[in-house]
N, CA, C and O atoms as a printed pandas DataFrame, in Angstrom:
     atom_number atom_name residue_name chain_id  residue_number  x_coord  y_coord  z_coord
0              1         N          UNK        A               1  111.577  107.133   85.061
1              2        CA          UNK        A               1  111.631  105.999   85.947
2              3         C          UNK        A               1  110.611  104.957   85.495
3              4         O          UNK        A               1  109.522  105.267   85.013
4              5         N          UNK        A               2  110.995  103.805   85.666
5              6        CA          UNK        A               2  110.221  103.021   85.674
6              7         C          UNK        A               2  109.749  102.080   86.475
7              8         O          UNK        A               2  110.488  101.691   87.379
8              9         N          UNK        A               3  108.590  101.575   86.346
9             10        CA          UNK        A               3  107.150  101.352   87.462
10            11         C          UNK        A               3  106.897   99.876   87.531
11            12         O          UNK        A               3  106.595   99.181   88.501
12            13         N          UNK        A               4  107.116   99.522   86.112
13            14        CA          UNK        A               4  106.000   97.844   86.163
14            15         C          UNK        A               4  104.929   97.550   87.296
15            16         O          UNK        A               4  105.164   96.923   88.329
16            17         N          UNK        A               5  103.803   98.067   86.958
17            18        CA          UNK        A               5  102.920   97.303   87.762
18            19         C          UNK        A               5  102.520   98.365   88.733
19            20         O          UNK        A               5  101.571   98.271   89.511
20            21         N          UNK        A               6  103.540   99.654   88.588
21            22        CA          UNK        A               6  103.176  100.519   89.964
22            23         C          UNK        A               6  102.139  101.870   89.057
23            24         O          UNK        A               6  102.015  101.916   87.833
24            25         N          UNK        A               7  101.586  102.733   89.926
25            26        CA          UNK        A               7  100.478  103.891   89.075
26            27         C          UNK        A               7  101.252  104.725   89.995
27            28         O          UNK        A               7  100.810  104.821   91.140
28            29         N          UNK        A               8  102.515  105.452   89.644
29            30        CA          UNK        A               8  102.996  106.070   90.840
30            31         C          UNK        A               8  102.809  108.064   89.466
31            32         O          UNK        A               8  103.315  109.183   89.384
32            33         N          UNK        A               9  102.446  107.768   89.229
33            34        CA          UNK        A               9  101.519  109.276   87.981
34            35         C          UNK        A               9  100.471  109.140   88.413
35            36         O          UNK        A               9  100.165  109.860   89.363
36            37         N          UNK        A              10   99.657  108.326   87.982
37            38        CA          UNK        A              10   98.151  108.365   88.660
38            39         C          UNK        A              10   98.021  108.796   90.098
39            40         O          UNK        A              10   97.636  109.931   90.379
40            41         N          UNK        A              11   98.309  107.980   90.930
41            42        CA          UNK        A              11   98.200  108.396   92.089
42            43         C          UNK        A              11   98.246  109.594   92.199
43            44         O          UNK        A              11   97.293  110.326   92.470
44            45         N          UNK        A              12   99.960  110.082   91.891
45            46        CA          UNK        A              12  100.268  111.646   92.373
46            47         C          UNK        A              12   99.465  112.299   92.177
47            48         O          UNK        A              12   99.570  113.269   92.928
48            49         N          UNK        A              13   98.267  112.406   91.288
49            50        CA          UNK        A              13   97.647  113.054   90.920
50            51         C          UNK        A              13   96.343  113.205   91.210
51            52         O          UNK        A              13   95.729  114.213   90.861
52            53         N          UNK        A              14   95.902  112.420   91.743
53            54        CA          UNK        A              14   94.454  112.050   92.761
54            55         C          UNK        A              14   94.351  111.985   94.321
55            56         O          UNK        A              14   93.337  111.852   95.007
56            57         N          UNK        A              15   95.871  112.134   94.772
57            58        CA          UNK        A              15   95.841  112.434   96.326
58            59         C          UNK        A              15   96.636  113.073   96.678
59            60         O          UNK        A              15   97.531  113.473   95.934
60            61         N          UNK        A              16   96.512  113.480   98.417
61            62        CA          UNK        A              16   97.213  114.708   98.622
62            63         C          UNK        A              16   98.471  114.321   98.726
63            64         O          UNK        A              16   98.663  113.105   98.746
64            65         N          UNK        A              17   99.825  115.377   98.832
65            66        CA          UNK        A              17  101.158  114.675   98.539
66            67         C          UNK        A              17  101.239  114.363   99.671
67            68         O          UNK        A              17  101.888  113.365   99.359
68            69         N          UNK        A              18  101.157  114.252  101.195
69            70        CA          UNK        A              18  101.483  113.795  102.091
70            71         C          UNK        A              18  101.173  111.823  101.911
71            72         O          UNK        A              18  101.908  110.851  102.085
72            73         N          UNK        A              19   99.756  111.976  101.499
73            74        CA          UNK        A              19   99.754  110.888  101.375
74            75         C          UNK        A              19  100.240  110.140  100.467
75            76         O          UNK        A              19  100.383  108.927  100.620
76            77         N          UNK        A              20  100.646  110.966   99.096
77            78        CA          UNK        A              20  101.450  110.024   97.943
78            79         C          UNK        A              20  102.847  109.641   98.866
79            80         O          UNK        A              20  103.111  108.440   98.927
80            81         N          UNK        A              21  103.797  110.637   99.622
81            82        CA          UNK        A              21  104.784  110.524  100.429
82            83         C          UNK        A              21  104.811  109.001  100.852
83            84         O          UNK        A              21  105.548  108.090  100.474
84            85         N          UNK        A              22  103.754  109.021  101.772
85            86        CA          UNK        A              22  103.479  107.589  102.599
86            87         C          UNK        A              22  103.242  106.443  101.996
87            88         O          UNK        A              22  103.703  105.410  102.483
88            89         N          UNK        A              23  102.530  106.418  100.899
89            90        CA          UNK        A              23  102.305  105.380  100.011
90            91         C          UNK        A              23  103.512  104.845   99.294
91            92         O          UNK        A              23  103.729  103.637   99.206
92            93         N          UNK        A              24  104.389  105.883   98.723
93            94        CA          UNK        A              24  105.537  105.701   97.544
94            95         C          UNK        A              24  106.615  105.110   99.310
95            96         O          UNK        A              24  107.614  104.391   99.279
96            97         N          UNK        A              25  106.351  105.355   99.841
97            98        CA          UNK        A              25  107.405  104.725  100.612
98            99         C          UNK        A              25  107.101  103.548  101.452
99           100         O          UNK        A              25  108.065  102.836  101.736
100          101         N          UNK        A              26  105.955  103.217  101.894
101          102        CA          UNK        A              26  104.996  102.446  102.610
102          103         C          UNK        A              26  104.365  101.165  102.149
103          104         O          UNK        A              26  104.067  100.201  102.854
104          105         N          UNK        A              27  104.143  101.366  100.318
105          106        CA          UNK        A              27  103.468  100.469   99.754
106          107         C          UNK        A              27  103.650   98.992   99.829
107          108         O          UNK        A              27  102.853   98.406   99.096
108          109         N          UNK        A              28  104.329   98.333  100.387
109          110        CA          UNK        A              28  104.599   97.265  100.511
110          111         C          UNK        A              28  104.381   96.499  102.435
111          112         O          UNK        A              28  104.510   95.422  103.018
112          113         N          UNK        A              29  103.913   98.221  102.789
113          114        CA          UNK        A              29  103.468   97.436  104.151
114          115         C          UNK        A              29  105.198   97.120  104.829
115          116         O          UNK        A              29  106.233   97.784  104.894
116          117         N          UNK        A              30  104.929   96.243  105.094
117          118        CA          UNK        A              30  106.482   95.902  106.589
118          119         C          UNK        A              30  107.484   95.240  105.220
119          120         O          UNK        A              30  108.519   94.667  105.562
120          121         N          UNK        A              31  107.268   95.299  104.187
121          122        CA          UNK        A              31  108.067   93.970  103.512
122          123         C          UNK        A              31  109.164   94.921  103.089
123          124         O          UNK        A              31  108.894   96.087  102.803
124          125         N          UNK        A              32  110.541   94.392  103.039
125          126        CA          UNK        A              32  111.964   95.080  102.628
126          127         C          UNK        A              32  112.522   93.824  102.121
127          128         O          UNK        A              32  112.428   92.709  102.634
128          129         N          UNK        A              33  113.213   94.221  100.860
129          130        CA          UNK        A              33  113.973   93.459  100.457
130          131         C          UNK        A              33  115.787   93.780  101.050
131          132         O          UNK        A              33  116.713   93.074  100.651
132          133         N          UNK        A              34  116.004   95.059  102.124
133          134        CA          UNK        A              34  117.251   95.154  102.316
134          135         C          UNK        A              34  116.884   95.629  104.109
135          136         O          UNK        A              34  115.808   95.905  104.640
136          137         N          UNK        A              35  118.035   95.578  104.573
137          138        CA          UNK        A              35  118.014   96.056  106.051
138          139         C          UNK        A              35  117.974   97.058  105.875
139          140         O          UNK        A              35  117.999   97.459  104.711
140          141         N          UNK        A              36  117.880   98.085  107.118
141          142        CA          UNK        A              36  117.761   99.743  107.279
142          143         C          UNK        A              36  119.000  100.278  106.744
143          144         O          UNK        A              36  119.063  101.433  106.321
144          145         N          UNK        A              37  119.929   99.527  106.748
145          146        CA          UNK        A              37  120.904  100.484  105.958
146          147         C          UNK        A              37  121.443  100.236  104.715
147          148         O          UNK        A              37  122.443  100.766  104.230
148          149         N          UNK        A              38  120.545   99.187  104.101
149          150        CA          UNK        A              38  120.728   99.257  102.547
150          151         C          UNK        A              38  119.275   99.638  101.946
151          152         O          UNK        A              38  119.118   99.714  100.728
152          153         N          UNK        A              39  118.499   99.813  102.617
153          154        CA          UNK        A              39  117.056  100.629  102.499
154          155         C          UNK        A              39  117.556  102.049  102.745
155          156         O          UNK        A              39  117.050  102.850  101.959
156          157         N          UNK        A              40  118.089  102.381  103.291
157          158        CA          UNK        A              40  118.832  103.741  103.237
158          159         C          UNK        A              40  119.829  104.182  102.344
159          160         O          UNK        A              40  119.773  105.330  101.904
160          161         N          UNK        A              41  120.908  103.262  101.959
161          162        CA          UNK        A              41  121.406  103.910  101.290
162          163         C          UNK        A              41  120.785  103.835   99.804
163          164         O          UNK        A              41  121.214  104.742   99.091
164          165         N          UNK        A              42  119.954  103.041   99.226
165          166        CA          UNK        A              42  119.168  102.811   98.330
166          167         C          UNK        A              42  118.256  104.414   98.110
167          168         O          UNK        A              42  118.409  105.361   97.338
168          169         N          UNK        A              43  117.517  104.183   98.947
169          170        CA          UNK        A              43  116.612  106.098   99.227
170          171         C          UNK        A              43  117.656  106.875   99.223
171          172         O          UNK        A              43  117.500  107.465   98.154
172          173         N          UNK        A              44  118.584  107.269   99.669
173          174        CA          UNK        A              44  118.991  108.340   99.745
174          175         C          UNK        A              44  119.888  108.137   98.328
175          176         O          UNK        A              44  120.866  108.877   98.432
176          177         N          UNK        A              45  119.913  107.581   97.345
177          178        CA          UNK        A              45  120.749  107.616   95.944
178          179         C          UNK        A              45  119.841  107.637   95.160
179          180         O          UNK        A              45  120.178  107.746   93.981
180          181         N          UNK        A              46  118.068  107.528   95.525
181          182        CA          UNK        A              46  117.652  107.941   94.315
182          183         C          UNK        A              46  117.188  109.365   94.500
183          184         O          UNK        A              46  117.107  110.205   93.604
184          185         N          UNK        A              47  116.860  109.553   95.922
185          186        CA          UNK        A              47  116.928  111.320   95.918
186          187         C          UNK        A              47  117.857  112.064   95.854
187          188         O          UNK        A              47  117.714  113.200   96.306
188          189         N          UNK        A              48  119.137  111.659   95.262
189          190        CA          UNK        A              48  119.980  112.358   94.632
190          191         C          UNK        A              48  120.224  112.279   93.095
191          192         O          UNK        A              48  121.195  112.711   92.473
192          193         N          UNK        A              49  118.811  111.445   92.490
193          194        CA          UNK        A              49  118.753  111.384   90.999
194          195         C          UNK        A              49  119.745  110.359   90.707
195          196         O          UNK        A              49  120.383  110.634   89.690
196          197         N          UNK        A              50  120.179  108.962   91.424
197          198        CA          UNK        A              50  120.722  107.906   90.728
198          199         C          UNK        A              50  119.147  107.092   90.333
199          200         O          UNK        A              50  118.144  107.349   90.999
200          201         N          UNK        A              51  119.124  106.325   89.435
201          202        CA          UNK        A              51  118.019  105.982   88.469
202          203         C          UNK        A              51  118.368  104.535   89.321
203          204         O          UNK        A              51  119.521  104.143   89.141
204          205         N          UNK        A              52  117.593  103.762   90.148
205          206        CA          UNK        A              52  117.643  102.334   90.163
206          207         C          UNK        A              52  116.522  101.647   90.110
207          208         O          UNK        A              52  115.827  101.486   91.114
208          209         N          UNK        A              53  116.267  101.248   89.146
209          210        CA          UNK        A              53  115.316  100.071   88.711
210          211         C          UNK        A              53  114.876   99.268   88.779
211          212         O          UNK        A              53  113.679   99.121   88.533
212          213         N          UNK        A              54  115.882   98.124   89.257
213          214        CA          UNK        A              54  115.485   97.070   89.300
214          215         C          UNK        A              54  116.962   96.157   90.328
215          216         O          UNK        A              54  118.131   96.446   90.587
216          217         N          UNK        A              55  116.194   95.184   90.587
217          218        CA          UNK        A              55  117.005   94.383   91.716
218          219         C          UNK        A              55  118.470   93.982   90.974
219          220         O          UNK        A              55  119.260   93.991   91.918
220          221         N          UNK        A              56  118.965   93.755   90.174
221          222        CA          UNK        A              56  120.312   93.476   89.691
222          223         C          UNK        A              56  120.867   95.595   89.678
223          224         O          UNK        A              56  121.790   95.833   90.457
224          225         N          UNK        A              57  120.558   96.300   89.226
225          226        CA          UNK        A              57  121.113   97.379   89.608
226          227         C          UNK        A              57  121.205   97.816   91.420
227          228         O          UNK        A              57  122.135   98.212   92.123
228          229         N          UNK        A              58  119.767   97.515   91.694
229          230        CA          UNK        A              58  119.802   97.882   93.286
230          231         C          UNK        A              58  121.501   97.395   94.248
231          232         O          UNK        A              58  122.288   98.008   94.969
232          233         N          UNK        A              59  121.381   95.819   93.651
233          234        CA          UNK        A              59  122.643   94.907   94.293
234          235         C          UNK        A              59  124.178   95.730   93.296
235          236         O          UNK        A              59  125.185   96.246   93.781
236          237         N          UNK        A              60  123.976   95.642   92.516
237          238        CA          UNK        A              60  125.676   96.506   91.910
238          239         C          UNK        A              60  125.552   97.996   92.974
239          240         O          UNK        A              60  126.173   98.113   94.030
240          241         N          UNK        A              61  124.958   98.651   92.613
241          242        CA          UNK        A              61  124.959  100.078   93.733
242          243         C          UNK        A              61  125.400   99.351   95.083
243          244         O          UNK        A              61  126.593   99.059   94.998
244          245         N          UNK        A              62  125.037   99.098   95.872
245          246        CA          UNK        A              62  125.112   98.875   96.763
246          247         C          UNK        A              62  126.862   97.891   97.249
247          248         O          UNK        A              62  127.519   97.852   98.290
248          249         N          UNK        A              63  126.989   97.418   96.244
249          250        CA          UNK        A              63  128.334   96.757   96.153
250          251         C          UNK        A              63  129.432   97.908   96.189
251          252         O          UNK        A              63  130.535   97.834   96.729
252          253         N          UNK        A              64  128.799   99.177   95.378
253          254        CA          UNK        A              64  129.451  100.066   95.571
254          255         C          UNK        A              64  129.941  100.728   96.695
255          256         O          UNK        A              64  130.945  101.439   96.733
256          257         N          UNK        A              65  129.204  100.465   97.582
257          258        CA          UNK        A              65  129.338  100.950   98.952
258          259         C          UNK        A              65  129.833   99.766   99.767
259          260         O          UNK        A              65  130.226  100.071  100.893
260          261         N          UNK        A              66  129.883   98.773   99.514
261          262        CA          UNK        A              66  130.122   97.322  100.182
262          263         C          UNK        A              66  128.989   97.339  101.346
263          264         O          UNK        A              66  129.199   97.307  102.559
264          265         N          UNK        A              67  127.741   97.398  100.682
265          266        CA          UNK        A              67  126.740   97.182  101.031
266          267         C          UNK        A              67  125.840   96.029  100.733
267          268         O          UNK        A              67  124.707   95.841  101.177
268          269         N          UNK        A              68  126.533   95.282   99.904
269          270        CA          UNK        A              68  125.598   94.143   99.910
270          271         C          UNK        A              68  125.339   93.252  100.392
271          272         O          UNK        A              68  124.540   92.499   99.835
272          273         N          UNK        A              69  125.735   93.014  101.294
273          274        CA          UNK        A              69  125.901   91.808  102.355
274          275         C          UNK        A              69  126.084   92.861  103.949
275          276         O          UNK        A              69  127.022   93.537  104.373
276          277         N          UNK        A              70  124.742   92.580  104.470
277          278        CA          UNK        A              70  125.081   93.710  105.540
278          279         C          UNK        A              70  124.617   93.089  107.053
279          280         O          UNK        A              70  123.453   92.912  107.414
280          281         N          UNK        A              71  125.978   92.778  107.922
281          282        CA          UNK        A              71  125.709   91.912  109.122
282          283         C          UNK        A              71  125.161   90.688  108.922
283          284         O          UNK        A              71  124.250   90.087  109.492
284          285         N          UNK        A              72  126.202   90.303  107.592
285          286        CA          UNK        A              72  125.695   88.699  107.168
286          287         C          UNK        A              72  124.861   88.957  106.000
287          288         O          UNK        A              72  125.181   88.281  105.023
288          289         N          UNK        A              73  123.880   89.750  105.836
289          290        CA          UNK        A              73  122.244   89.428  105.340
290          291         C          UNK        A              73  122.757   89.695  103.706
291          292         O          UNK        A              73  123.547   90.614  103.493
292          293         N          UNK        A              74  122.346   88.988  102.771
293          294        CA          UNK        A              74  122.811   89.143  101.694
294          295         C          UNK        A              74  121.121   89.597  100.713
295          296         O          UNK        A              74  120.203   88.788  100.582
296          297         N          UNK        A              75  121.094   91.479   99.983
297          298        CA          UNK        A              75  120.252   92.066   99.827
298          299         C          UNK        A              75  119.300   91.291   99.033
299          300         O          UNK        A              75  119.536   90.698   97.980
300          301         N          UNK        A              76  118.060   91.381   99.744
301          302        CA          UNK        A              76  117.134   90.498   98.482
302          303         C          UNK        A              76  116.797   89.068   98.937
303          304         O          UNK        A              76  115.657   88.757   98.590
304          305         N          UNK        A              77  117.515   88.012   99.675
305          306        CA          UNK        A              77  117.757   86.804   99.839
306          307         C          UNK        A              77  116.334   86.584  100.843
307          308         O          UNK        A              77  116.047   85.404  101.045
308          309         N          UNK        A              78  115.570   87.468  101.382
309          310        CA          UNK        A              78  114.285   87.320  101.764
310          311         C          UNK        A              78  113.649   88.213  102.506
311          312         O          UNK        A              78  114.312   89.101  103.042
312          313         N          UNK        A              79  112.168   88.151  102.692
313          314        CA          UNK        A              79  111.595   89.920  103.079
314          315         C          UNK        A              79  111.959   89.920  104.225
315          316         O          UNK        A              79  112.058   88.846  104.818
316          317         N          UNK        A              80  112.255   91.112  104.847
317          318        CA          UNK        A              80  112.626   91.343  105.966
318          319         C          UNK        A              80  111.504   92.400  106.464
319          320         O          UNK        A              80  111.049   93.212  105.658
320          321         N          UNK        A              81  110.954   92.364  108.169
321          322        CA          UNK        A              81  109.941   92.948  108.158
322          323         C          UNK        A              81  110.648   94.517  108.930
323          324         O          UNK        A              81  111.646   94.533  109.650
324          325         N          UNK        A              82  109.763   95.806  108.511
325          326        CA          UNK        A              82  110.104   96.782  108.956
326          327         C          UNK        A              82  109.086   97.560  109.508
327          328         O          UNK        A              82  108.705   98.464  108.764
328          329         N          UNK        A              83  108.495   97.473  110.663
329          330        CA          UNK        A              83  107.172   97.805  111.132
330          331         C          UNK        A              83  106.715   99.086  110.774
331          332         O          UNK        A              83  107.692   99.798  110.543
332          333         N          UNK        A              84  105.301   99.887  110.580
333          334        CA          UNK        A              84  105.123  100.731  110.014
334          335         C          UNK        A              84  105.478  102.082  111.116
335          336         O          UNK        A              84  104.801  101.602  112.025
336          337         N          UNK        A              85  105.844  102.975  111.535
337          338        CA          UNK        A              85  105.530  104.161  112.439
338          339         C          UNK        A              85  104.370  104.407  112.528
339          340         O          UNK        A              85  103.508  104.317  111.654
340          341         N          UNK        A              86  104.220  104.934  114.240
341          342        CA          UNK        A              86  102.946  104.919  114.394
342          343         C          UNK        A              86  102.472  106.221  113.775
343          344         O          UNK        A              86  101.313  106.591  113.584
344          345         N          UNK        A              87  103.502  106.776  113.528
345          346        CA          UNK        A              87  102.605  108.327  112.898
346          347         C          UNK        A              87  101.828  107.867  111.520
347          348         O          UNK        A              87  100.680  108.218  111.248
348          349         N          UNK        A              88  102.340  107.342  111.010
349          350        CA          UNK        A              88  101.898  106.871  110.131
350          351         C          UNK        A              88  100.654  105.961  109.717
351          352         O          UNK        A              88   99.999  105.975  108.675
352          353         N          UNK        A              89  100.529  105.146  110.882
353          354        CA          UNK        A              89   99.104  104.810  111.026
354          355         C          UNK        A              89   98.068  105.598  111.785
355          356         O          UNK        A              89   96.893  105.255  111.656
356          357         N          UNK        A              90   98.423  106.792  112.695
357          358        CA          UNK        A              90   97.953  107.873  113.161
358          359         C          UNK        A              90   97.626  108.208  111.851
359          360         O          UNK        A              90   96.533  107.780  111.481
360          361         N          UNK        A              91   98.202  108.787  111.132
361          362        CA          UNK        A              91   97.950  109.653  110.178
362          363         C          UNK        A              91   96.710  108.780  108.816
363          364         O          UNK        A              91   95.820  109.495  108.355
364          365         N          UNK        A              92   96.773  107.924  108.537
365          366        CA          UNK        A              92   96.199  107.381  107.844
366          367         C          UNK        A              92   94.524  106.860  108.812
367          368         O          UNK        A              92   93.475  107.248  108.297
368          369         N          UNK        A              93   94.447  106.139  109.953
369          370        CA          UNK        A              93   93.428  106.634  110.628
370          371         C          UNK        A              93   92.510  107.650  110.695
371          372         O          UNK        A              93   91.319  107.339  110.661
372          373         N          UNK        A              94   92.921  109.146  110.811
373          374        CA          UNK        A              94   92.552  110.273  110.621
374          375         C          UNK        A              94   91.671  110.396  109.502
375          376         O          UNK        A              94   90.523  110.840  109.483
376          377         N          UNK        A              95   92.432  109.900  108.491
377          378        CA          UNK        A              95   91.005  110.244  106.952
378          379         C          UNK        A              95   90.187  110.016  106.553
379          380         O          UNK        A              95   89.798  110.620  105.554
């Protein structure tokens, strides 16, 4: 896989996996480039080992599903905010 710009080896390797968990999914704070259900179907195709890279693959996948345009919103066209769970700031508090 590839990273540009991300230390997603390093990390894994200097903190505990709960917290790599939260980070590799979190790192961007509230910012989404897709709604919850092209943020979903996105996650759930690379934990089935589809390889997506980069934003012109993200948008073909997702076409695949006729997901790219979802309740209007066309993927990518601007951040969309997705607030963090509070467990999650529970949990990061804690350390």
């Amino acid at each position: 896989m590839l990273g540009f710009g991300q230390i997603r080896d390093e990390v894994r390797e200097i903190i505990p996996a709960r917290l790599y968990e939260i980070w590799k999914r979190w790192h961007l704070n509230d910012m989404r480039a897709g709604t919850f259900v092209q943020e979903e179907i996105l996650r759930q195709a690379k934990a089935s080992g589809v390889e997506i890279n980069d934003y012109d693959e993200a948008c073909n996948y997702l076409q695949r599903f006729d997901a790219y345009v979802d309740e209007g919103y066309k993927y990518g066209t601007r951040w969309l905010k997705e607030e963090l769970p509070q467990e999650v700031i529970d949990y990061i508090c804690c350390l």
